[in-house]
FIFI-158425 format. One record per residue (C-alpha): residue number from 1; x, y, z. Coordinates in Angstrom, 3 decimals. Each point is the difference from the previous one (the first is absolute). Example, Ala and Ser with C-alpha at 12.3 -4.5 7.8 and 13.67 -1.06 7.14 Angstrom:
<pts>
seq,X,Y,Z
1,12.300,-4.500,7.800
2,1.370,3.440,-0.660
</pts>
This chain:
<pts>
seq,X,Y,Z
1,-75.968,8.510,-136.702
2,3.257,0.162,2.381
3,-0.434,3.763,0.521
4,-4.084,0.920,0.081
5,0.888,-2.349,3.249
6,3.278,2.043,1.394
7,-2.265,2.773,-0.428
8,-2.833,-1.138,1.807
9,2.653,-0.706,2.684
10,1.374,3.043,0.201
11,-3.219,1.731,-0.275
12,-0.906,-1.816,2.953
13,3.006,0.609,1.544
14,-0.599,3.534,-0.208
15,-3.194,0.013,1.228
16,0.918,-2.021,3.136
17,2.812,2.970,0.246
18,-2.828,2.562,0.076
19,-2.360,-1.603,2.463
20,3.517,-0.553,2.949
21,0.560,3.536,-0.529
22,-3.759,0.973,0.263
23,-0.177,-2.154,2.922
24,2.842,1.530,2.248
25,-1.528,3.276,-0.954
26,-3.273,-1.017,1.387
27,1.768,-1.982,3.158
28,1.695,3.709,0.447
29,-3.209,1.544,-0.391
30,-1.472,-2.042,2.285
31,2.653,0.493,2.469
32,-0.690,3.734,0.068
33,-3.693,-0.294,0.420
34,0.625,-2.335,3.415
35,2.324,3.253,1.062
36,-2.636,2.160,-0.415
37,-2.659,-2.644,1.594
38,1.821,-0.314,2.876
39,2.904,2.681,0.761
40,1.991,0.368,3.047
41,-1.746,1.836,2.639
42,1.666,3.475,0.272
43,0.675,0.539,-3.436
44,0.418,3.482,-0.838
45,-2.167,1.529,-2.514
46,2.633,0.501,-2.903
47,1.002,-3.717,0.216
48,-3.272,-0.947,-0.153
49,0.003,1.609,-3.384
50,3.302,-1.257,-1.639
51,-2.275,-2.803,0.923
52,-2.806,0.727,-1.971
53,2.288,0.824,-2.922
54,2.199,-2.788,0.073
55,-3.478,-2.195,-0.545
56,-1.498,2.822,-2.401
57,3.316,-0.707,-2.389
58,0.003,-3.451,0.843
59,-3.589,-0.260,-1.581
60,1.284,1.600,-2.994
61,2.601,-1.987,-0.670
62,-1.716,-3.317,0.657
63,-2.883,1.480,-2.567
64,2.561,0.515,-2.799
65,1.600,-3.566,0.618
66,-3.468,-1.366,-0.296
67,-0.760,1.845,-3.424
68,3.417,-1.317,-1.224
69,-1.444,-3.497,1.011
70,-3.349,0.917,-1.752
71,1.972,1.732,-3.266
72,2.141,-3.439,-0.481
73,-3.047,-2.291,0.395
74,-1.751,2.160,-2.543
75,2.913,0.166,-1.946
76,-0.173,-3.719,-0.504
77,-3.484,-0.500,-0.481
78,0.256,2.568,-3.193
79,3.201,-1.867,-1.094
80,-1.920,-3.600,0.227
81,-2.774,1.284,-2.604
</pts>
């Protein structure tokens, strides 16, 4: 019985993994939306757009943290049948 509960533990550990990295991701994402919310007045017109894609490949990455997080949980359901 000793290891289904390491497993569980380390299942959970990995999931806990998955949601800090998903969650700086989205604290990064969310970062880049307030710069784009509110930039400094005078901003040129091509900084304004590093801007925009900064938060465009922000948004990316944060989705493809969150369907890691999504892939693991579903993961363990199947594996719990």
């Amino acid at each position: 019985m000793f290891p289904v509960a390491q497993d569980t533990q380390l299942q959970r550990a990995e999931e806990l993994r998955l949601l800090a990295i998903s969650e700086a991701c989205s604290a990064r994402e969310h970062a880049a939306a307030n710069q784009l919310l509110h930039p400094p007045p005078g901003l040129p017109h091509p900084a304004y757009m590093r801007l925009v894609d900064t938060f465009q490949s922000a948004r990316v990455e944060c989705k493809e943290k969150w369907l890691a997080v999504r892939a693991h949980r579903k993961k363990m359901r199947e594996e719990g049948k």
